[in-house]
N, C-alpha and C positions, 0 to 999 in steps of 0.2 A: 675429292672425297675418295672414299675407298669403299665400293659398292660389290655385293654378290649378285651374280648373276646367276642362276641357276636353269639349268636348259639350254645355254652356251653355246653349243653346238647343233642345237635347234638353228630352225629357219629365223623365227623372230630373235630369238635369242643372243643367233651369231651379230645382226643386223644392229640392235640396240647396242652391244657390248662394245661394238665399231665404233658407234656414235660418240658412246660416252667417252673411251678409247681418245678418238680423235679431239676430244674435250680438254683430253688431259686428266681426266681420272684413273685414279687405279683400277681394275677391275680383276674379281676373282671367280673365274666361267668353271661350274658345277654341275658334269656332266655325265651319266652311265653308259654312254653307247651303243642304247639297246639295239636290236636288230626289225625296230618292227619296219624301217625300210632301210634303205641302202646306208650300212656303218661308214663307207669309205667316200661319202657327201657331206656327211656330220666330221671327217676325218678332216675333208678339205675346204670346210667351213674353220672351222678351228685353227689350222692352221694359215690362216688369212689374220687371227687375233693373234697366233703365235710369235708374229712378226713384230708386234707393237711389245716394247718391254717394259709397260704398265700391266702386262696381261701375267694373270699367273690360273694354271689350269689344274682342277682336283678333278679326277677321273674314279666315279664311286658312286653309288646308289643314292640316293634319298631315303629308302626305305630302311636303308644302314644308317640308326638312328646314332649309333657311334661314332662313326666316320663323318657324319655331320659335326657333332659335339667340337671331331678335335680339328676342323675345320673354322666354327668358330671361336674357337683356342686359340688357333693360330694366328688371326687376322682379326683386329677392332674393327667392324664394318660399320660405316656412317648410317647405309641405306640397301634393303634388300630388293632384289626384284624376282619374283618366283614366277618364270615361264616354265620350270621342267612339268611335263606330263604325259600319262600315254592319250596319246587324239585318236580323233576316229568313231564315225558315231556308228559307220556300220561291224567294225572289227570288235566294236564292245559288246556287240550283239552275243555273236561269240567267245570271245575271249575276257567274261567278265572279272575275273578274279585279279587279270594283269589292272584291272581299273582300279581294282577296290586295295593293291598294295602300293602303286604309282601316285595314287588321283586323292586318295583319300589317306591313306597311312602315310604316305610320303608328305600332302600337304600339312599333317598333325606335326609332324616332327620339324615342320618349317619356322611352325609356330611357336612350337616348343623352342627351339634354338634363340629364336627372335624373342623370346619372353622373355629368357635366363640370360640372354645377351643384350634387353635394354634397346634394342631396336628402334629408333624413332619413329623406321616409319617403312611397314609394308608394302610395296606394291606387286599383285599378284593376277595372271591370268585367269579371268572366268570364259565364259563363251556365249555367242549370239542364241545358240543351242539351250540354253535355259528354258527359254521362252517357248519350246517346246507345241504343245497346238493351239496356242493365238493364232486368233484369225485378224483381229485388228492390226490396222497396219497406219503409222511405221510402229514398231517397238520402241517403246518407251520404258524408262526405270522405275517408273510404278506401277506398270501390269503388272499380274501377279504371274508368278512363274512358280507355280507348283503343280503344273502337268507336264514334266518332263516325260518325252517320247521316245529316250537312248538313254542306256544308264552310262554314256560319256554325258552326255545332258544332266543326268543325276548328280553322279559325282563332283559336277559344276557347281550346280546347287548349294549340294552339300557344303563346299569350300566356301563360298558366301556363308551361310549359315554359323560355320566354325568359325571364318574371321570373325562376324559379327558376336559370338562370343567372346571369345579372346580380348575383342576390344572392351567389349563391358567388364568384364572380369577385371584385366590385366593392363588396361590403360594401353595398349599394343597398337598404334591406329597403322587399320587398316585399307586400303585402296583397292576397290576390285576392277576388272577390266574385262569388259565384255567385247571380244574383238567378233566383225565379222567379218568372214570368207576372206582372211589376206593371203595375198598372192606378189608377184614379184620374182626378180633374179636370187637364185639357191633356196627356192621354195621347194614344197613338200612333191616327193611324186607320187603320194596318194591322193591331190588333189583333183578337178575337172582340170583344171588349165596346165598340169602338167601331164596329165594322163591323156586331155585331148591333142595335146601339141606334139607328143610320145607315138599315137596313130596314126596323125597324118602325116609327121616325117617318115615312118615306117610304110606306109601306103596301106595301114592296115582300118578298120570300119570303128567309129567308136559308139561305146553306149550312152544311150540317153534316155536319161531315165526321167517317168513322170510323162512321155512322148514325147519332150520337150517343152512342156508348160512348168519351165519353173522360173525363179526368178529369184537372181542373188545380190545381197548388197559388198557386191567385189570392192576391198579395200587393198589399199598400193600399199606396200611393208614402208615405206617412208613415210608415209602418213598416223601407219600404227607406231614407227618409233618415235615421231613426232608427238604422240599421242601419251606415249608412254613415258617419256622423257616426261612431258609436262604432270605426269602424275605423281614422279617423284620428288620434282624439286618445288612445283607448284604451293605457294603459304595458302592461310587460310582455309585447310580443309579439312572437315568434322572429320572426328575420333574413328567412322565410321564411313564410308562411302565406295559405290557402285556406281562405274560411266559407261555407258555405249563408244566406243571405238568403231566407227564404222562412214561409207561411203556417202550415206544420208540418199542415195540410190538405190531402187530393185529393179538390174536388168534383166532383159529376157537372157535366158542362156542359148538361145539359141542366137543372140545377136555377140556373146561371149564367141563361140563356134562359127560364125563370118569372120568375127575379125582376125583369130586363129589362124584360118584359111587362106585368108586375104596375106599375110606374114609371109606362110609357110608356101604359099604361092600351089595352093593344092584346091580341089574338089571334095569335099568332105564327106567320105560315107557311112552313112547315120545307122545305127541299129535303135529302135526305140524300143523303150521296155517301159512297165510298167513303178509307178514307184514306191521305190525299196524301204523294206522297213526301218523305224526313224528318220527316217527324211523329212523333211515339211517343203510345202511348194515355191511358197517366199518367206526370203528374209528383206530388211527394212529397219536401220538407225534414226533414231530420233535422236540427234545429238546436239540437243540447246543445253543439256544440264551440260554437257564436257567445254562446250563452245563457254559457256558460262564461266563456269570453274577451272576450267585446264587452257582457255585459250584457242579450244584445239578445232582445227578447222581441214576439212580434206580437199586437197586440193589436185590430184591427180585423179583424172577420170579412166574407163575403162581403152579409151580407143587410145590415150597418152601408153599406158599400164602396160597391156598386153605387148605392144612392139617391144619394147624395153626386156620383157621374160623372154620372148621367142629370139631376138638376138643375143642373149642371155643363153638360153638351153642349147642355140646353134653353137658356140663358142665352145660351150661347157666341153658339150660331147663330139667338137669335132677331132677326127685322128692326131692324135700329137705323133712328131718323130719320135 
């Protein structure tokens, strides 16, 4: 098949594109390069897909709703996968507008392209971050999520909301994907796990926020493309639908921060703070509807995970000649 990937040079992005990549599919990775972290990671993501000559790469906005157009002009796509977005739930605090042209105009024009292109079949990142301040735990996909607590959480929302139009409207079926906290080799370094692994190579103190009472459902990037794979070739799935992507675990983060340690072969020195706003204390998948309908099952735990990233991030940035 001949699949758009969009986000490409993202972390999951690159990961999934590989996969399918390796499948033997075409794939068409649709990427802007923004700078909200390091361009020259997303440079050297990309070119890991450059390699495979299934890969054909459009460097250009989402929110350039034209350069979409002739993007799918240029290529019949079987199946789309919509990971581009700006993330971040504390950066949206601040920087709401990059949300509202990325997360939300950008996902209108995804749609729009996949209408007037006949699209079979959507599949699109949402986030564990909907779920917003639930207290009940684990998350399941018929809480309600309409107290979002970050307008990156918002715009999440929103995008559910929009597919679910689209499909009523336009026959469009859509898939949404609610990942949580994935981690793994050429992962984000706005995350804990690369921001903590980043202090203690450096010998420097890291934050923790919450005093260290939180609790994440860490998911392995192999398990979200496993997860994600099965959402788009997966039959039998209504016009409509929403899965949990996630570890079906909430660790302590402070037991995320031993194992780190334990890797990095270091003493870890804690700053605690209080916690930040949009944050929530735990996350927690409930993933019988995905186990159901997609097959999907995780199977990489946190103490497998973390070693795998830290020799990973060692590699990445040791001195080359």
């Amino acid at each position: 098949m001949k699949i758009l990937v969009t986000g490409s040079a993202g972390f999951i992005g690159m990961h999934l594109a590989q996969r399918l990549l390796d499948e033997g599919h075409e794939v068409v990775g649709f990427d802007n390069f923004n700078d909200y972290y390091a361009v020259q990671l997303k440079r050297d993501r990309q070119a890991r897909l450059a390699a495979y000559p299934g890969f054909t790469a459009v460097e250009a906005d989402l929110a350039d709703y034209p350069a979409l157009q002739r993007c799918f002009a240029a290529h019949r796509f079987d199946l789309v996968c919509h990971l581009a977005a700006q993330a971040g739930v504390r950066y949206s605090i601040e920087h709401p507008f990059v949300y509202q042209k990325a997360n939300l105009e950008g996902f209108l024009n995804v749609l729009e392209a996949c209408r007037h292109a006949r699209i079979p079949r959507l599949v699109y990142a949402s986030s564990s971050s909907v779920y917003g301040g639930n207290t009940r735990l684990p998350f399941a996909e018929t809480d309600r999520v309409d107290t979002p607590i970050s307008l990156y959480a918002a715009t999440k929302k929103a995008n559910e909301l929009m597919a679910h139009c689209y499909s009523h409207l336009y026959g469009l079926q859509t898939i949404g994907l609610r990942f949580f906290t994935v981690y793994g080799p050429w992962g984000r370094p706005d995350m804990a796990m690369w921001l903590f692994t980043e202090a203690m190579f450096a010998g420097r103190p890291i934050q923790v926020f919450n005093y260290g009472r939180m609790r994440r459902d860490f998911t392995y990037i192999d398990d979200i493309v496993a997860g994600t794979r099965a959402a788009l070739f997966a039959p039998g799935l209504e016009p409509c639908e929403v899965f949990n992507l996630g570890n079906s675990r909430a660790e302590d983060l402070m037991e995320l921060i031993r194992l780190i340690a334990s890797e990095v072969g270091v003493e870890p020195k804690l700053e605690l703070r209080p916690l930040q706003p949009g944050d929530v204390p735990a996350t927690y998948a409930d993933t019988t509807l995905a186990e159901r309908k997609l097959g999907f099952r995780s199977s990489t735990p946190l103490q497998a995970g973390v070693p795998r990233f830290v020799a990973w991030y060692r590699d990445y940035h040791r001195p080359r000649a």
